[in-house]
N, C-alpha and C positions, 0 to 999 in steps of 0.2 A: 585440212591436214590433221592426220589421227597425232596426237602428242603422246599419250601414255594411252596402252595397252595394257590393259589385265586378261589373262586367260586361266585357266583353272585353280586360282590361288586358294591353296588352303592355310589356315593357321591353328595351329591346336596348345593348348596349354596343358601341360600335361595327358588327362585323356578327356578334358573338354574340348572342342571341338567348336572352336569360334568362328570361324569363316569356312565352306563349306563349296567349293569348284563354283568361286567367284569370276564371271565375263563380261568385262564391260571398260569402254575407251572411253575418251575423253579427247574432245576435237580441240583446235586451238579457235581463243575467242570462247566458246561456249563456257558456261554457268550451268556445273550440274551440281544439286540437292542433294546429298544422303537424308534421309529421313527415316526414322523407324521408331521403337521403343528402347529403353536402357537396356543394355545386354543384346541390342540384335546384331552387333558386329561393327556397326559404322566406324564408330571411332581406330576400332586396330584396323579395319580396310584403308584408313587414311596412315595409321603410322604404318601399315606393312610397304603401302607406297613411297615411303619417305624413308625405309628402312631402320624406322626407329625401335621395330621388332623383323625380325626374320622370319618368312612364309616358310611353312612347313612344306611348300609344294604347290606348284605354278610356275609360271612365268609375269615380269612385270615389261613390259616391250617400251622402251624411250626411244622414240625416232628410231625402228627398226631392229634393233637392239636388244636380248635379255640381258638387264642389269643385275639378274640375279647370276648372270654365267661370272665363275670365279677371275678373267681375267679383266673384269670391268673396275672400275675405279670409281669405288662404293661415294667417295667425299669428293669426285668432280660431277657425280650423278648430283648429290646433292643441292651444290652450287643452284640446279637450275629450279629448284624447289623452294619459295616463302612456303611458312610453316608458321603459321597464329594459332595458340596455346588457348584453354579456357582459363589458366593461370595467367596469362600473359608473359610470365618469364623473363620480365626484364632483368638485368645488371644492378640491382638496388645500388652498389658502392659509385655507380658511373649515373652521371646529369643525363638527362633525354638525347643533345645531340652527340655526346659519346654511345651510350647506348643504340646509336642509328652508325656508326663510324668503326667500332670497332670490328666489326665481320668482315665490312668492304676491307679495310686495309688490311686483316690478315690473312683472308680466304682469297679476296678478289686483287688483293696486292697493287689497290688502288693508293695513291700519296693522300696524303692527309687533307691537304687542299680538296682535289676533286672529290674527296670520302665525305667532307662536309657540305661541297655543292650538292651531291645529290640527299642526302641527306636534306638539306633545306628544304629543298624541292618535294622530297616526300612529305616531311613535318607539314609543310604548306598546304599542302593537299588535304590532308588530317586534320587539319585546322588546327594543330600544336607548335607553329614556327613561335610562338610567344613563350614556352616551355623551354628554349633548348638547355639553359641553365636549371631547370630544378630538376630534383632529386625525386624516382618514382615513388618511396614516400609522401612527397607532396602531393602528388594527384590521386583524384580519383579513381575508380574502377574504369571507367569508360574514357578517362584520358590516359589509362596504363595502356588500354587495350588499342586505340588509335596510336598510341606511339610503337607499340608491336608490329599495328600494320603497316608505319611507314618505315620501320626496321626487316622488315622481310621484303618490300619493296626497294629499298635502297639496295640489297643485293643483285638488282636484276632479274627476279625469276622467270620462267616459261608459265609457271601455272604455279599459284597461288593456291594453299591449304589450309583450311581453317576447322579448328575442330571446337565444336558447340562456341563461338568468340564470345556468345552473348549471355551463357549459364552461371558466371559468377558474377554476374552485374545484377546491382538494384532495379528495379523496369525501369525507371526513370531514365538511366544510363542507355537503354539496351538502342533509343533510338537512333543517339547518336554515332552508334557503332554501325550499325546499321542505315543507317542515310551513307556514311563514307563507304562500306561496300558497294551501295549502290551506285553510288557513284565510280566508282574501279568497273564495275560490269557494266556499266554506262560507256567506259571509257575503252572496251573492247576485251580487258584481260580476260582470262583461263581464270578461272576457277573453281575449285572442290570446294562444299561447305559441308560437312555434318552441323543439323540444324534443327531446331524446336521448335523455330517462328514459322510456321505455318504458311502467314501472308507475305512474309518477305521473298519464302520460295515460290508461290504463288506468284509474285510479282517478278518478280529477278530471275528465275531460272529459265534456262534454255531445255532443261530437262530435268526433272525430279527420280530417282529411282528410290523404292522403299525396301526397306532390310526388313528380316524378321528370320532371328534364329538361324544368324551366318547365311542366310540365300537370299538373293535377289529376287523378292517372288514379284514385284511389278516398277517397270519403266514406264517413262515417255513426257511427253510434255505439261505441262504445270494440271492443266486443265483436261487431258486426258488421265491424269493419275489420282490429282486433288481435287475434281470437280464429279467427273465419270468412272471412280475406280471401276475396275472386275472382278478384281478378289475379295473373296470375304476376307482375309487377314488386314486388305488394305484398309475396305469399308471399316471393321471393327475398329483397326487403330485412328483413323481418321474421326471416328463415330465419339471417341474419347478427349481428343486431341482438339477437333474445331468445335469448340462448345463457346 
């Protein structure tokens, strides 16, 4: 089953011109890669989908749907979107398990009781249920960034978005962020990555598609894109990238 639909989405910033009659879905269950270099688009193609910028022009299709048509309900679209930040973005003033409780109860207008169950439940998964009292001061880079994802999980999403999770972490960190992904794609979810790690798309994706200069010049699966590219733009950046 197709979950989101993109069809000719443009996005321009002034009269730069960042995204460029972008087409490409997204099945439920699959694990697709954005991949590319700085500036090829990835990152706004994941916030034009999340609406955290508005496409100059396209369509974004949810179960049948354009959520860009004016009578749709921008923040019930939302709801079905986790969204992991390369900041992480947590609630510094609020401990980890409010940080995981505050959205359910006032988005998903879940009681406080059940807002916490599931919240454990994610924490657990993340390997942070030992966390839920301190303060994201106290942690890490890569225990911010697992509490992020079991705070986008605890809302329920459809498909799960992550943009670069692993770019403001030390290496040291980046694996533990990535073991818990893989384990979510393990475990069946949807999801969008824009990503650097090469091997982790390699490994984890159901399909890798590469940007360069707002167009999708090449799809497909891990190993027909990163093992066999066909384009020269893909070979060059790949040429730089797996050293």
């Amino acid at each position: 089953m197709t979950v989101i639909k993109i069809e000719h989405l443009s996005k321009s910033f002034g009269r730069n011109e960042v995204l460029k009659d972008v087409n490409f879905q997204v099945e439920k269950g699959e694990v697709v890669c954005l991949i590319g270099s700085s500036g090829s688009g990835k990152s706004t193609l994941l916030r034009c989908i999340n609406l955290l910028e508005t496409p100059s022009g396209g369509q974004i299709i949810y179960k049948g749907e354009n959520i860009l048509d004016e009578k749709h309900n921008i923040q019930e679209y939302r709801t079905h979107l986790g969204m992991v930040f390369q900041q992480f973005n947590l609630f510094n003033n609020h401990n980890v398990l409010k940080n995981c409780t505050v959205g359910q109860m006032k988005v998903l207008k879940r009681s406080k009781v059940e807002a916490e169950e599931v919240a454990l439940k994610y924490l657990q998964i993340v390997g942070m249920d030992q966390y839920v009292s301190a303060k994201p001061r106290q942690l890490s880079g890569g225990q911010k960034q697992r509490v992020a994802i079991a705070r986008a999980l605890s809302m329920s999403p459809e498909v799960m978005l992550f943009d670069e999770p692993t770019s403001a972490l030390d290496p040291e960190m980046v694996g533990e962020v990535l073991k818990v992904m893989r384990q979510l794609a393990d475990a069946g979810n949807t999801m969008l990555i824009v990503t650097h790690e090469m091997e982790f798309a390699k490994e984890v994706a159901d399909r890798v598609v590469f940007m360069d200069k707002g167009v999708i010049v090449e799809e497909g699966s891990p190993a027909q894109v990163l093992i066999t590219p066909q384009h020269e733009r893909t070979k060059e950046f790949l040429k730089r990238t797996l050293k």
